[in-house]
C-alpha positions as CSV (number, residue, x, y, z in Angstrom):
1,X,-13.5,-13.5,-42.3
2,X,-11.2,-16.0,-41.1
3,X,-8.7,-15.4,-43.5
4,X,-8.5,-11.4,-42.8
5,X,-8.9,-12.8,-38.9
6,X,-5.6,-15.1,-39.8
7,X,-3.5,-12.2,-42.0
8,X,-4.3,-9.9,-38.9
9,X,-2.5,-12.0,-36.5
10,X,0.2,-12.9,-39.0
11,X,1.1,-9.4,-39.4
12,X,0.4,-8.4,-35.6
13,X,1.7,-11.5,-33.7
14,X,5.0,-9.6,-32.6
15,X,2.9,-6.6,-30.8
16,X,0.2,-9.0,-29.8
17,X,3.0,-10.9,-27.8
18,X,4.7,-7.9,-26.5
19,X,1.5,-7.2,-25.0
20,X,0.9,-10.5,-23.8
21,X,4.1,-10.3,-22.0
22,X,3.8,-6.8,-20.8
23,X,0.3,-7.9,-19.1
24,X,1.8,-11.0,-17.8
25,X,4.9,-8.6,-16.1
26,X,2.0,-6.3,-14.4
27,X,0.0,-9.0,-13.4
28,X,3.1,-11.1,-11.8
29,X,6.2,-9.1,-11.4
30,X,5.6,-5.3,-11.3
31,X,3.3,-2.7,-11.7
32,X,2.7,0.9,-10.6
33,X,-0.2,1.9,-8.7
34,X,-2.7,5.2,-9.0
35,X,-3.0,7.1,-5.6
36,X,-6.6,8.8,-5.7
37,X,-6.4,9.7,-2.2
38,X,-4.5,11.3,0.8
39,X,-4.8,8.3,3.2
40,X,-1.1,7.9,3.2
41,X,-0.3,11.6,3.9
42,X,2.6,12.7,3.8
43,X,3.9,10.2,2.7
44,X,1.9,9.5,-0.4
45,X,0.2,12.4,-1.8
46,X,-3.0,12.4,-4.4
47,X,-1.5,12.0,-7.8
48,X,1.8,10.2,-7.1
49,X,2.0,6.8,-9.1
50,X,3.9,4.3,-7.3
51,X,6.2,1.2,-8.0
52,X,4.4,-2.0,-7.0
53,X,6.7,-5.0,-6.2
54,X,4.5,-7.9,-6.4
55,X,7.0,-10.5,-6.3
56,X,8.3,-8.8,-2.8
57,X,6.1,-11.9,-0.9
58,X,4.8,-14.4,-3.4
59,X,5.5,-15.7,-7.0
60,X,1.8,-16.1,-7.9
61,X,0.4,-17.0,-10.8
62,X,-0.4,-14.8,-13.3
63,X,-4.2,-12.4,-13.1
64,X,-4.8,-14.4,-9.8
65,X,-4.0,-14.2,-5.8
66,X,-2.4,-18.2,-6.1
67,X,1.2,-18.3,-4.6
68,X,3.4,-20.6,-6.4
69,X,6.3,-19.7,-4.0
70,X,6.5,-17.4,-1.0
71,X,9.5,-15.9,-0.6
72,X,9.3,-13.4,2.3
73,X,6.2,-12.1,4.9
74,X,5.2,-8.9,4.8
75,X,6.8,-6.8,7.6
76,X,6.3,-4.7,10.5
77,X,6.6,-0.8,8.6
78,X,6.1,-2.1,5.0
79,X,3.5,-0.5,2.4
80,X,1.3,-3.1,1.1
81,X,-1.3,-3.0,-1.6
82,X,-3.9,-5.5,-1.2
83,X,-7.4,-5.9,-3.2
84,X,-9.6,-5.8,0.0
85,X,-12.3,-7.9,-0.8
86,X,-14.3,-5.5,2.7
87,X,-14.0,-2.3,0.5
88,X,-14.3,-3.9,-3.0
89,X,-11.3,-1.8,-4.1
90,X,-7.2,-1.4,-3.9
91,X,-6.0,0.0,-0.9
92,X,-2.5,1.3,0.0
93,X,-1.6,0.8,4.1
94,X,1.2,1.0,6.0
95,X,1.8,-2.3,8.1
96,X,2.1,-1.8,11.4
97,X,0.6,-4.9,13.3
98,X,2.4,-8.7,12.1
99,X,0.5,-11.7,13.6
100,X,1.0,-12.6,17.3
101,X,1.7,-8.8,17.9
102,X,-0.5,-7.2,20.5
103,X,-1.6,-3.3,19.4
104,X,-3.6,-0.6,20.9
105,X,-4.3,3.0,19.9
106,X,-5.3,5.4,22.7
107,X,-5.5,9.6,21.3
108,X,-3.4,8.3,18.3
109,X,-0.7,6.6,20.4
110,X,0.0,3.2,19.0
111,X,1.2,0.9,21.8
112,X,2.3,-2.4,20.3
113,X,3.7,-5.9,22.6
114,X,3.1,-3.4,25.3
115,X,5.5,-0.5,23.9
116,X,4.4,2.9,23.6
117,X,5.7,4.2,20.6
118,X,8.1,7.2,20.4
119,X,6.2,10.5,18.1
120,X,8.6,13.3,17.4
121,X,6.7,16.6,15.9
122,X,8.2,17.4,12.3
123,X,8.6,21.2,10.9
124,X,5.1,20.2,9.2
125,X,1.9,21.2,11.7
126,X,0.5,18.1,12.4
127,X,2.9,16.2,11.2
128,X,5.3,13.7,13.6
129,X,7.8,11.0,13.1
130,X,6.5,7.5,14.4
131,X,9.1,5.0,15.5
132,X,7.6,1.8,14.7
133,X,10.3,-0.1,16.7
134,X,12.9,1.1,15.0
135,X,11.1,2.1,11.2
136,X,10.9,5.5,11.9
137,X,8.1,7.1,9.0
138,X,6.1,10.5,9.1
139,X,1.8,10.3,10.3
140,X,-0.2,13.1,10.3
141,X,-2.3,13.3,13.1
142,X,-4.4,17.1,12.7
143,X,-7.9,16.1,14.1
144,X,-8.5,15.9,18.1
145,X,-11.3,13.4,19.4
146,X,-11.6,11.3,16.1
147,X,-13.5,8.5,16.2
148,X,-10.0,6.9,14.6
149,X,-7.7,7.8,17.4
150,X,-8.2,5.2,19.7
151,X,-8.9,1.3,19.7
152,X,-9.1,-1.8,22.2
153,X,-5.9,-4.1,22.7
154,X,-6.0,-6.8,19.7
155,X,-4.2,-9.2,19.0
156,X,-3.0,-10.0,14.9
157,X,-4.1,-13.6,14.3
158,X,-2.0,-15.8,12.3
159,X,-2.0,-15.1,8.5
160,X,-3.6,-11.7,9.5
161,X,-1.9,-8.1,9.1
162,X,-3.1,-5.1,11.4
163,X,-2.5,-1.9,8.3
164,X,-3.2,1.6,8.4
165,X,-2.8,4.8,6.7
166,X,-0.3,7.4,7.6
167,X,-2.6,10.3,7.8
168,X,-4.4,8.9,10.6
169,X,-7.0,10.8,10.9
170,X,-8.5,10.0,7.5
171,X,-8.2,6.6,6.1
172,X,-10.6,3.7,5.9
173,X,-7.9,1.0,7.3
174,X,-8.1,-1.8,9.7
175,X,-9.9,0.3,12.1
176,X,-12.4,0.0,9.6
177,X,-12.4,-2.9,7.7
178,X,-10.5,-5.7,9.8
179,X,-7.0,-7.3,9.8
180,X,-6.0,-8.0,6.1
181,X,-5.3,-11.5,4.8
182,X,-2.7,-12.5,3.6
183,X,-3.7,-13.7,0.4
184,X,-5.4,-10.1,-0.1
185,X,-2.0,-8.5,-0.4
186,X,-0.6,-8.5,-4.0
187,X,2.5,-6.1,-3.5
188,X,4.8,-3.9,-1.5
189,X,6.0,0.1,-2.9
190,X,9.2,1.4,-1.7
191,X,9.3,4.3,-4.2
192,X,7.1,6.8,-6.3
193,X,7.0,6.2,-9.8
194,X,5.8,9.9,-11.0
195,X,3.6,12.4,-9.6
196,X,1.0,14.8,-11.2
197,X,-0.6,17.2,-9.0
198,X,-4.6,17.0,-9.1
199,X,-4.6,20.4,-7.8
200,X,-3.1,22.4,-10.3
201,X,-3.9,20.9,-14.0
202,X,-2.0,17.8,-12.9
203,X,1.1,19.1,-13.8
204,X,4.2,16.9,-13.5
205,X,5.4,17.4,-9.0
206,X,9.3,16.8,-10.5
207,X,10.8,17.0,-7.1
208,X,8.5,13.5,-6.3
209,X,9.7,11.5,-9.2
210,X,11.6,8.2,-8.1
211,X,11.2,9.5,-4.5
212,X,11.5,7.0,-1.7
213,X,8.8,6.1,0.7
């Protein structure tokens, strides 16, 4: 047994450290991510498989949440995936609170530092252009009287992040489940991967491919 066991690896070491490596690169450096949900409408839609840039904010070691080196915070507008330990599960949010900001939500307005953000209503019913203060992204907001569309003034505490979903009015986010640590966030997407629409057979959506978000 331990000589077929030995012949196995002798003949298989190559691919066995490809793999290695390729696990290592997913775990550490990059990564795409499954979208099962439309929490991050319009922006995200079910099916697209997006880039995940997980040495965007830490080096960490490799299968774990340990930072070796941080290189950069996450910021105000970025979409971060973090393993929320609340929901027992991946999540993609939007980042719209950084600590020491002050935000408040009153019928789906965001007001953050005492700003009230500017909406702009996009060809799209329901949809409108945020301005983040100054990162301008589309929410869709469809729902009147949600228990989502308004919250108390807050403040972010440090090492805290205040994230939610672009499609406001369905998304389990930190109206939810909290602020998110910042050792819960493992990555930040700029860009859809591929898409395969759920809805009809999950054909490939070709005009989504390599999309920016």
């Amino acid at each position: 047994m331990k000589k077929t066991l030995n012949k196995l690896y002798q003949e298989n070491r190559g691919l066995l450290l490809f793999l290695a490596l390729m696990l290592v690169f997913r775990s550490a450096v990059a990564d795409w991510n499954d979208v099962p949900t439309g929490s991050m409408k319009p922006t995200i839609l079910e099916g697209d498989r997006i880039l995940v840039n997980k040495m965007a904010y830490d080096l960490r070691v490799p299968f774990t949440h340990l930072s070796l080196h941080k290189f950069a915070d996450p910021a105000r507008g970025d979409i971060i995936i973090f393993d929320s330990a609340k929901m027992n599960e991946r999540l993609v949010k939007r980042v719209v609170g950084v600590p020491g900001d002050r935000l408040e939500m009153q019928d789906n307005v965001l007001f953050i530092n005492g700003q009230r953000l500017d909406y702009v209503a996009l060809p799209e019913q329901g949809d409108y252009q945020e301005d983040l203060l100054g990162i301008r992204h589309a929410v869709r907001i469809r729902q009147a009287g949600s228990q989502l569309d308004s919250f108390n003034a807050v403040t972010v505490p440090p090492g805290q992040y205040l994230a939610l979903g672009d499609n406001r009015d369905n998304s389990a986010d930190s109206r939810v489940i909290g602020f998110v640590p910042r050792n819960e966030i493992v990555g930040r997407s700029r860009q859809v991967v591929l898409s395969l629409n759920p809805e009809h057979y999950y054909l490939p959506r070709a005009e989504r491919f390599l999309k920016a978000i």
